[in-house]
C-alpha positions in Angstrom: 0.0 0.0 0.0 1.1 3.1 -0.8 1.4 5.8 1.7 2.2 9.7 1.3 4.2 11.1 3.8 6.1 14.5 5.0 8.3 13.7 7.5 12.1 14.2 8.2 14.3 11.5 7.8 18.0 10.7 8.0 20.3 9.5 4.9 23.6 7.8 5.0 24.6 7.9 1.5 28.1 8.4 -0.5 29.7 10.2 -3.4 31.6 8.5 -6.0 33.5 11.3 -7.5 33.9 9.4 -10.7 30.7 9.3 -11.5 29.3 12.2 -9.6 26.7 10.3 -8.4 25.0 10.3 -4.6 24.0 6.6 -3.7 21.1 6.6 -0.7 23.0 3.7 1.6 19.8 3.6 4.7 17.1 5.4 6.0 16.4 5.9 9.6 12.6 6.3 9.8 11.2 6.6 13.2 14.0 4.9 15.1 14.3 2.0 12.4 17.7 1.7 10.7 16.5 0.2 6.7 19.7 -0.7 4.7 19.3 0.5 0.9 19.3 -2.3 -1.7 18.7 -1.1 -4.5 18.4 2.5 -6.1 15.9 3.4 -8.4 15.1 6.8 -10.4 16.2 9.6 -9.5 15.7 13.3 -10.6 15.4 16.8 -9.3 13.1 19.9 -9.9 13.0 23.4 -8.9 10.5 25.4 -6.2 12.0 29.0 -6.8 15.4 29.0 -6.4 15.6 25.7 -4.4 17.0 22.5 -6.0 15.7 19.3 -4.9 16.8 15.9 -5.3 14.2 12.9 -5.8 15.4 9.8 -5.2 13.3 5.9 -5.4 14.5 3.4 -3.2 13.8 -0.1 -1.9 15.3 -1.6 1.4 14.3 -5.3 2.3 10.7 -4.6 2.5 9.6 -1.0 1.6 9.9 1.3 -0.8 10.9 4.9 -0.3 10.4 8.2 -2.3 13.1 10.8 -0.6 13.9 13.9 -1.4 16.9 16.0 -0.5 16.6 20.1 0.2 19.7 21.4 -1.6 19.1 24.9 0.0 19.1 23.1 3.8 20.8 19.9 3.2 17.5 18.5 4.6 15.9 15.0 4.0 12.2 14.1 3.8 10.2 10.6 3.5 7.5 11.7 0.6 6.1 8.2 0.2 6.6 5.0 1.8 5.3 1.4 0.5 5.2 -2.0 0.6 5.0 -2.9 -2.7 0.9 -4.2 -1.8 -1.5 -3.0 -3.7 -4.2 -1.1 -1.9 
């Protein structure tokens, strides 16, 4: 079931400088650590002169859509599933 959210999050993730690419590496979600397994899309849009990162991904069991505040270096949970349908 899918589930929209707005809620702050933290992100472990890396850089690989090669690539320039940010890879998501777990979520903690109301004390809950979930490992990232895979990454999905990602892209970014603008709200005035804010960039924002979207980024898909899947830990063992749910699916997350986070997005990253480039202004505040903030994270947020947007949507959360279980891959169920509703």
């Amino acid at each position: 079931m899918l589930e929209k959210i707005s809620a702050p999050v933290s992100v472990g993730f890396t850089f690989d400088h090669t690539t320039r690419r940010v890879i998501p590496k777990w979520v903690i979600w109301e004390g809950r650590t979930y490992p990232i397994e895979k990454v999905g899309l990602h892209h970014t849009y603008r709200a005035g002169r804010t960039l924002f990162h979207v980024f898909s991904v899947a830990s063992k069991t749910l699916f997350f859509r986070l997005v990253l505040n480039t202004d505040t270096l903030h994270w947020r949970l947007e949507e959360i599933s279980d891959g169920m349908s509703d």
